[in-house]
C-alpha positions as CSV (number, residue, x, y, z in Angstrom):
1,X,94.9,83.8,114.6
2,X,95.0,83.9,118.5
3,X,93.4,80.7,120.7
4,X,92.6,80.7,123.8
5,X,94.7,77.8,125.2
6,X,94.1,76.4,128.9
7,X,97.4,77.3,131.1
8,X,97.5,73.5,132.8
9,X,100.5,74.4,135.1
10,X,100.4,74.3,138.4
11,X,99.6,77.9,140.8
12,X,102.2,78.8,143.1
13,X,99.4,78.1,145.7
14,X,99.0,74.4,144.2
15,X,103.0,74.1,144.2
16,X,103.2,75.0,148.2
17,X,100.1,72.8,148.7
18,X,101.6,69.7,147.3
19,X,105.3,70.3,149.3
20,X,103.9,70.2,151.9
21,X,101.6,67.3,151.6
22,X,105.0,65.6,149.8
23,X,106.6,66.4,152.8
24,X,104.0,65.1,155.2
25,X,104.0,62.2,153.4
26,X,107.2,61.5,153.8
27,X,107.2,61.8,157.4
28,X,104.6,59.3,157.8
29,X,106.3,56.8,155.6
30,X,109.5,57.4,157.8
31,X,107.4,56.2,160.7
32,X,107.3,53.0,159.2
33,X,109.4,50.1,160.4
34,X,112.1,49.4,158.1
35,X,111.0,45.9,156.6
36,X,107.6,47.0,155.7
37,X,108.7,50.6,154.8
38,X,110.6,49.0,152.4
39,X,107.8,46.4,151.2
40,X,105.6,49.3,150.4
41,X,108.1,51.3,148.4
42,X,109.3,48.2,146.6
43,X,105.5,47.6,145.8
44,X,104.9,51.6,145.1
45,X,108.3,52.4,142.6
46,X,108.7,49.2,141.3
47,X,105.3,47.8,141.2
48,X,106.1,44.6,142.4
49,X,103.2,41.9,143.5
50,X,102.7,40.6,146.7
51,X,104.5,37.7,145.7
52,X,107.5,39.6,144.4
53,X,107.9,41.1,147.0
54,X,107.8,38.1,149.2
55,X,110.5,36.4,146.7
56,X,112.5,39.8,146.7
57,X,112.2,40.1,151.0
58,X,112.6,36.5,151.2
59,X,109.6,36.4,153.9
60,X,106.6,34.5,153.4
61,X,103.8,35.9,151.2
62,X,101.2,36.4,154.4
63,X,103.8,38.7,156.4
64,X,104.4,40.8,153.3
65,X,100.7,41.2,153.3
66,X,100.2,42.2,156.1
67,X,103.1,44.7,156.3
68,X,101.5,46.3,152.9
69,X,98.2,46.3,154.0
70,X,98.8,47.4,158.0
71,X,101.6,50.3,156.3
72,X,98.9,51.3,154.3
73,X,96.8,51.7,157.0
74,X,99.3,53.6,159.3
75,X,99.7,55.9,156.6
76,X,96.5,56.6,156.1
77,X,95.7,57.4,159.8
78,X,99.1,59.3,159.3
79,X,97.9,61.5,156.8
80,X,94.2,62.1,158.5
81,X,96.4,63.3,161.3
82,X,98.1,65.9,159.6
């Protein structure tokens, strides 16, 4: 018996595509400054809180706030850019 079965890996196209969005990416997040660079990554890989992340940084919960949410935004204008 043959089936037809759905080939769910990625094109080469599809591969090249997301490199080079990976790499983009990672440009913009280097443009970060280094305490909320590291807030977002802490908060992206680790999936820490806001308030983990304030306990972890040991800065108060609004500035790590507002470094996640203003990073977030930079990145986002970062990647529009591109």
């Amino acid at each position: 018996h043959q089936h037809d079965i759905v080939d769910e890996t990625a094109t080469p196209l599809d591969q090249l595509q997301r490199r080079q969005y990976e790499g983009q990416l990672t440009q913009c997040v280097d443009r970060l400054d280094d305490a909320p660079r590291q807030a977002v990554l802490l908060a992206y890989f680790e999936g820490l809180t806001h308030e983990q992340l304030a306990a972890r940084l040991q800065r108060p919960l609004g500035t790590v706030k507002t470094w996640v949410r203003r990073s977030l935004q930079q990145l986002k204008a970062c990647l529009e850019d591109v």
